[in-house]
N, C-alpha and C positions, 0 to 999 in steps of 0.2 A: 820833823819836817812840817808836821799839821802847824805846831806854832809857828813857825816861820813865814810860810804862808797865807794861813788867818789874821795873822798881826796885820797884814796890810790892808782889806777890806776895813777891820777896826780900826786902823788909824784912820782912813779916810772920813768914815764916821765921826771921829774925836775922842773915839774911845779911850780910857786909859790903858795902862797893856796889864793892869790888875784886874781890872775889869773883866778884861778878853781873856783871861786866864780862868779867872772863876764862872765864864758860860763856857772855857769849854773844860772847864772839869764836872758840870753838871749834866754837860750829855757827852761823854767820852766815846763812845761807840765810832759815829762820825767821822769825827776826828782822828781818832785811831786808824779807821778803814782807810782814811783819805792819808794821814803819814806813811802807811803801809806799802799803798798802793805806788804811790810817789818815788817811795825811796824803792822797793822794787825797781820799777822803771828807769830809775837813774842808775844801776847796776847794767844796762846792757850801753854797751859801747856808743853806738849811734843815737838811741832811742835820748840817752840824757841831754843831748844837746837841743831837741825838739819837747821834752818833758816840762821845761822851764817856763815859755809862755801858754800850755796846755794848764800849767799845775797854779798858776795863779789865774787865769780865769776859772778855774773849778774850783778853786777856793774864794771866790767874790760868788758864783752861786752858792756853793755849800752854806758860805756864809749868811746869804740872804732867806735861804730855806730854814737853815736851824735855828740860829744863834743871833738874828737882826733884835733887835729892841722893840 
């Protein structure tokens, strides 16, 4: 879920998606917490349908905090 989500902040950048791979295997933690949390939330009925534009604006911050250039 973390890649899926990070990918797009990076592409908006021009990142490559090898790129965006190898920042987030250098700080994994993040990334982890944030796939976690994500896909938790997407397990309750109602919740997954509101998780969606919640979970891509917290992966454009996430993004801008750790893993910007």
């Amino acid at each position: 879920m973390a890649i899926q989500y990070l990918d797009t902040p990076a592409d908006n950048q021009g990142m490559p998606f090898k790129e965006c791979l190898a920042r987030l295997n250098h700080n994994k933690l993040p990334a982890f917490l944030f796939g976690l949390s994500v896909m938790l939330v997407s397990m309750i009925p109602i919740l997954n349908f509101l998780i969606i534009p919640a979970a891509v604006a917290s992966a454009t911050c996430l993004w801008h905090e750790n893993y910007q250039p």
